[in-house]
C-alpha positions as CSV (number, residue, x, y, z in Angstrom):
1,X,-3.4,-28.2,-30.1
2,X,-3.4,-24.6,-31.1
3,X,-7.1,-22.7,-31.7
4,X,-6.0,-22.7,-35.5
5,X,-5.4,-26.2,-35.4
6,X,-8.8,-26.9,-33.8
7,X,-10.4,-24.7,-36.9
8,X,-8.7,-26.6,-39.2
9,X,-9.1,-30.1,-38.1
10,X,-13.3,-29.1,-37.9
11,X,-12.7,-27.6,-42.0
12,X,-11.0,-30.4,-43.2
13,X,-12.7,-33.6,-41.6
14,X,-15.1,-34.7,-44.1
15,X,-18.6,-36.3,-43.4
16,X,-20.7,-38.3,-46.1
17,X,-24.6,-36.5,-45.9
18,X,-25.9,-33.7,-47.6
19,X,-23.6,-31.1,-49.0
20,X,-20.8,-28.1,-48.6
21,X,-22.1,-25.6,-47.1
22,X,-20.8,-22.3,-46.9
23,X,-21.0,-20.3,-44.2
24,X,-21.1,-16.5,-45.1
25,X,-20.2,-13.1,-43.1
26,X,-21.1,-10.3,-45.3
27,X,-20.4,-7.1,-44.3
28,X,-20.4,-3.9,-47.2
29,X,-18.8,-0.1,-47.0
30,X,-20.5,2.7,-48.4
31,X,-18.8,5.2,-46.5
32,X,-17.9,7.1,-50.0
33,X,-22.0,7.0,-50.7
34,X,-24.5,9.2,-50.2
35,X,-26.6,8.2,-47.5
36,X,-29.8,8.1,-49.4
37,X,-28.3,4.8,-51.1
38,X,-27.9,3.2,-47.3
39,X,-31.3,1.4,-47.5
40,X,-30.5,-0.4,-50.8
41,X,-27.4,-0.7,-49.7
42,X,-28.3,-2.7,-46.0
43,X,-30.8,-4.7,-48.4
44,X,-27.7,-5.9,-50.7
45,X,-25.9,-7.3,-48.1
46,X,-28.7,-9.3,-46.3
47,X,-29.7,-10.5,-49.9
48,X,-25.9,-11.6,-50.8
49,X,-26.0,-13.2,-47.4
50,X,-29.1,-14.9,-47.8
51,X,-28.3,-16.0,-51.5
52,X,-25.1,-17.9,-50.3
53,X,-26.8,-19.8,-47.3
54,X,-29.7,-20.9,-50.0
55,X,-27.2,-22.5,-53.2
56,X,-25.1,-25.4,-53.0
57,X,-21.4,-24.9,-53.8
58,X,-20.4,-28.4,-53.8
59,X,-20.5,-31.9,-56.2
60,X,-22.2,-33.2,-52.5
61,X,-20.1,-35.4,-51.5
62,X,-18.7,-33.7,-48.2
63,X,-20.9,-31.6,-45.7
64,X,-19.0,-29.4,-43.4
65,X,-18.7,-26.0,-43.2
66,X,-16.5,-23.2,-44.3
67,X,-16.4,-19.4,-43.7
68,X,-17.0,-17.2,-46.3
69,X,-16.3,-13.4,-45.5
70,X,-17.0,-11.5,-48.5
71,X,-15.9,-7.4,-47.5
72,X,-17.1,-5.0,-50.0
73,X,-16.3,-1.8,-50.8
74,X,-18.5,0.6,-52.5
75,X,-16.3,3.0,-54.9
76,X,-19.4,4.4,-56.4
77,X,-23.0,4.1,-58.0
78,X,-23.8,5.3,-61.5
79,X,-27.8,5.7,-62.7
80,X,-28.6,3.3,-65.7
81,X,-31.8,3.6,-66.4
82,X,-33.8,1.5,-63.5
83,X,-30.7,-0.2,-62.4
84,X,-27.8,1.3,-60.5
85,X,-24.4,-0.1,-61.4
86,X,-21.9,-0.5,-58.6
87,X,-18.4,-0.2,-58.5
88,X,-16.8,-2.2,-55.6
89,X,-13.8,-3.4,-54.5
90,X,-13.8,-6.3,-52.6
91,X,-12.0,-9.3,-50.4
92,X,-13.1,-12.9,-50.0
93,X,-11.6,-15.3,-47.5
94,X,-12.1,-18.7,-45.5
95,X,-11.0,-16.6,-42.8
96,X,-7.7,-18.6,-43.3
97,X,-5.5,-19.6,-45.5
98,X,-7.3,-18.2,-48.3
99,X,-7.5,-14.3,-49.4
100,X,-8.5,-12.9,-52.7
101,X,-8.8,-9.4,-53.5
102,X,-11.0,-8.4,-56.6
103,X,-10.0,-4.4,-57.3
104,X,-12.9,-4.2,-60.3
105,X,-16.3,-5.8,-59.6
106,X,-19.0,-4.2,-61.0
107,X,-22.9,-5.2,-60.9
108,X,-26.2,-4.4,-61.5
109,X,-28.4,-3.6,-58.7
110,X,-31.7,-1.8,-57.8
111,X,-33.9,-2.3,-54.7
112,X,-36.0,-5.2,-54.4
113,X,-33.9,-7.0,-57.1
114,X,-33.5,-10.9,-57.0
115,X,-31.0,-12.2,-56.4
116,X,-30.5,-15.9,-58.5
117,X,-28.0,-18.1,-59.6
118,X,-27.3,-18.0,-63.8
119,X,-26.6,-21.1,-65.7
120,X,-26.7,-19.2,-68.9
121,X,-26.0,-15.2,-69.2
122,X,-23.3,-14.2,-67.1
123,X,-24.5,-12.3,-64.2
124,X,-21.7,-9.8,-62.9
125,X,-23.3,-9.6,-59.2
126,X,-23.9,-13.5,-58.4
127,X,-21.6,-15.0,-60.5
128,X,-18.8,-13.2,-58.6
129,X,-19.6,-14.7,-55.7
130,X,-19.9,-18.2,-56.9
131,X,-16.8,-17.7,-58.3
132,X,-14.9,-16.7,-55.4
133,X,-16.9,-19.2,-53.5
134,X,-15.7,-22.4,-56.2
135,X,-12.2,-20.9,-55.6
136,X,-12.7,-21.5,-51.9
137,X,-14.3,-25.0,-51.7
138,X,-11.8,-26.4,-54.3
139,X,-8.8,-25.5,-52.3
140,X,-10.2,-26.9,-49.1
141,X,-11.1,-30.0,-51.2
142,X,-7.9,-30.6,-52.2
143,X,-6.9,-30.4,-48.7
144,X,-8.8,-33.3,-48.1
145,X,-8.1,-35.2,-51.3
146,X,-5.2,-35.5,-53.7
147,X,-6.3,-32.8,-56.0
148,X,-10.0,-33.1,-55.2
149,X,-11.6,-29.1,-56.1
150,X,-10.9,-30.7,-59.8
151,X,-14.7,-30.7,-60.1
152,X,-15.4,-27.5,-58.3
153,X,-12.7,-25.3,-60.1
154,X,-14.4,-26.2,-63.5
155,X,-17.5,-24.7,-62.1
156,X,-15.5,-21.4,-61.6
157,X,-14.1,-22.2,-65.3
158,X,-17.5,-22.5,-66.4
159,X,-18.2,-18.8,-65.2
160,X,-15.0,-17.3,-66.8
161,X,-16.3,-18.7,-70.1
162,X,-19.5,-16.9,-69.6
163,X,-18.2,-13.8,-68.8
164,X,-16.1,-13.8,-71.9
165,X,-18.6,-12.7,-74.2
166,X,-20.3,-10.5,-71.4
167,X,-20.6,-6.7,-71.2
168,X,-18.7,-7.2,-68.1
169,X,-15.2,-8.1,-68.9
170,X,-13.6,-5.7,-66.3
171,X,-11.5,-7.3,-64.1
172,X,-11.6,-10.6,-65.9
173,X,-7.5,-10.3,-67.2
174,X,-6.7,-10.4,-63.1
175,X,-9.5,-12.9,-62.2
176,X,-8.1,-15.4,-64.9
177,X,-4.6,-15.4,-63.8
178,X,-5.2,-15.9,-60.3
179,X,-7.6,-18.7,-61.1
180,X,-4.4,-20.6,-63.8
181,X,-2.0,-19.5,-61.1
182,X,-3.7,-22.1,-58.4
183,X,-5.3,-24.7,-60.2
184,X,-2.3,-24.9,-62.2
185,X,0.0,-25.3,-59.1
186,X,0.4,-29.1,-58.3
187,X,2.9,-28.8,-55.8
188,X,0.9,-26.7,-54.3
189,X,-2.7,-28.3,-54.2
190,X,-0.5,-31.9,-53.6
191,X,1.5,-30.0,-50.7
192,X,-2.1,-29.0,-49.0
193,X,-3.2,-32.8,-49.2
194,X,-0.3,-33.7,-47.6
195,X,-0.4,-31.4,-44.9
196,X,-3.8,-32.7,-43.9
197,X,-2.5,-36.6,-44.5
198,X,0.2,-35.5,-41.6
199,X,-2.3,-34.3,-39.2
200,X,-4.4,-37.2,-39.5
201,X,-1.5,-39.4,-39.4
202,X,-0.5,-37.3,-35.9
203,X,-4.2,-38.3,-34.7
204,X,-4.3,-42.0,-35.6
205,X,-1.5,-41.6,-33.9
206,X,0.8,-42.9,-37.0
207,X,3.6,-40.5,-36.0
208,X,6.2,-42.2,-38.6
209,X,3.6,-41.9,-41.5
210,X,2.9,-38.4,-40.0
211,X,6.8,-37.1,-40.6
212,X,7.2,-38.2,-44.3
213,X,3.9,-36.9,-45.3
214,X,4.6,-33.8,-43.6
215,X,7.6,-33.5,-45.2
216,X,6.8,-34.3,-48.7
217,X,4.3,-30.9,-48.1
218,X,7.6,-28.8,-47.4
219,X,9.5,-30.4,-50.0
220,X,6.5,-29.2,-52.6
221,X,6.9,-25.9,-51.0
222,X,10.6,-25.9,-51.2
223,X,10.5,-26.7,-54.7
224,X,7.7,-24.0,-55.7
225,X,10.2,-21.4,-54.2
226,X,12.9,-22.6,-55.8
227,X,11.4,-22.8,-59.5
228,X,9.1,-19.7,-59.2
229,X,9.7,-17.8,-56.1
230,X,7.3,-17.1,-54.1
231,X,4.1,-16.3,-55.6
232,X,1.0,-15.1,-53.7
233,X,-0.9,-18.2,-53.0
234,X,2.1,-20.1,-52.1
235,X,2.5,-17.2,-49.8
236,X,-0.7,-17.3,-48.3
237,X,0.1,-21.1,-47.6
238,X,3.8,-20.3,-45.9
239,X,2.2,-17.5,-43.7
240,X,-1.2,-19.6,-42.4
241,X,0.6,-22.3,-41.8
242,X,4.8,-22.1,-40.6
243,X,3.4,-22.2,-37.4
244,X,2.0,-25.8,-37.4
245,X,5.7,-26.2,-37.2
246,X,5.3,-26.2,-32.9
247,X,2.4,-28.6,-33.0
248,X,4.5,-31.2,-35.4
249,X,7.6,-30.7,-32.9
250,X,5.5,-31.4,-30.1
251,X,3.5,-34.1,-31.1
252,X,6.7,-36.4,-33.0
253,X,9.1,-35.4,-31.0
254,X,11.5,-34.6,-33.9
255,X,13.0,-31.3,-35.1
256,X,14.3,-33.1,-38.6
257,X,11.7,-31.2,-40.5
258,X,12.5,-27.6,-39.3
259,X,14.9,-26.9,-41.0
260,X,12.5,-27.2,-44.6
261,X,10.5,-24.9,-42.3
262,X,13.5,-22.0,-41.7
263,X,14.1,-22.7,-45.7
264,X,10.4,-21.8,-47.0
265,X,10.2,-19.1,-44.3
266,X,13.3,-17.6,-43.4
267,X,11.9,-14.8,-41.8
268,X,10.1,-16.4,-39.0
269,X,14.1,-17.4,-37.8
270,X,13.2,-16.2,-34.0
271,X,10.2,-18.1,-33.9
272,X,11.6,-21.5,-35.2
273,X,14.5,-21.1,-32.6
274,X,12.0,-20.3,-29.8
275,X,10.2,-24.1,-30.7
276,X,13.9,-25.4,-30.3
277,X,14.4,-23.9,-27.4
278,X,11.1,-24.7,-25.8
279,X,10.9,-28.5,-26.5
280,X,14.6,-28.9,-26.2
């Protein structure tokens, strides 16, 4: 089994205790700053990292742990009044299938600041990252249930609503459509269950179960192409993943699937002919 393989059989295995945690990597640029702002600037990221290791981001129900790398990007930092107001960019990611780039987050931060979770006033500098951190545990939910982030992706809802009527509506035109464009996408959350149903199947050693789930994922992905083209999620899904094709060829000892796999990514030709070539 291939290292990503390992990583994403250890993501996607659920056990019933405590909670999701997530597990963050926090790392900010300031290279663009003057170096007067470093101190506050060291302080933000031990505080963001500290923030995300303290709140749940999860109904509960699971407890196992997912990266969360949060890059940031500092573009600049205007004096208002006692606070400074940052202007980032910045990328969060499971460190997998999951990339989301946020080109207008802007915040409110001075040293020695809290930092806490809102359940009322929108707060531009945590509620971004629950926001991107909902996005993340409800796509690995529904990996492990038929459209299970339901629950978690109205949390992120919950923050679009308060932003709405916000002084800090930059950014939020972007933020929205990515959020429609993937809970929104059944064939895409479905395909992700599926994908998971085939490597379990693989395991429990239900190779017959494993095929047709496996290939009711590609068929959702197939059909997503075909209605809509490619859009970036579904993307990110094709390129994290079209190499699982080797480990399916090599554990069921069928090639019937591949060619759903040469139709969703038809670049990776060389690579689906060296599996061919290698197993048969």
């Amino acid at each position: 089994m291939t290292i990503n393989k390992i990583i994403m059989f250890i993501l996607l295995v659920p056990f019933f205790l405590s909670g999701q945690i997530l597990i963050p990597n926090v790392s900010i640029d300031s290279e663009r700053i003057e170096s007067s702002y470093l101190p506050e600037i060291e302080e933000l990221e031990q505080k963001i990292t500290q923030y995300i290791q303290t709140e749940s981001f999860s109904d509960e129900t699971y407890d196992f742990q997912i990266p969360y790398r949060i890059s940031i990007f500092v573009r600049s930092i205007d004096e208002s009044g006692t606070d400074r107001v940052y202007t980032c960019e910045a990328f969060f990611t499971n460190d997998y299938d999951q990339r989301y780039y946020d080109s207008q987050w802007k915040f409110e931060y001075s040293s020695g600041s809290s930092l806490y979770r809102s359940t009322g006033i929108f707060n531009p500098l945590t509620d971004i990252i629950d926001y991107y951190g909902y996005l993340i545990v409800g796509t690995e939910l529904d990996a492990i249930e038929l459209l299970g982030g339901n629950a978690i992706f109205e949390k992120a809802n919950q923050i679009i609503q308060r932003s709405q009527s916000s002084r800090w509506s930059s950014g939020w035109r972007s933020r929205i459509a990515d959020f429609e464009a993937i809970t929104r996408n059944y064939r895409l959350r479905k395909a992700r269950f599926f994908l998971s149903e085939a490597f379990w199947a693989v395991e429990d050693q239900k190779k017959d179960l494993a095929l047709s789930k496996l290939k009711e994922s590609l068929l959702l992905i197939q059909e997503i192409i075909r209605i809509r083209n490619k859009d970036k999620f579904t993307n990110d899904f094709i390129e994290s993943h079209y190499k699982d094709a080797e480990y399916f060829v090599s554990a069921l000892k069928d090639t019937s699937f591949l060619p759903l796999y040469r139709d969703i990514a038809p670049n990776e030709k060389k690579y689906f002919d060296s599996i061919v070539e290698k197993y048969y």
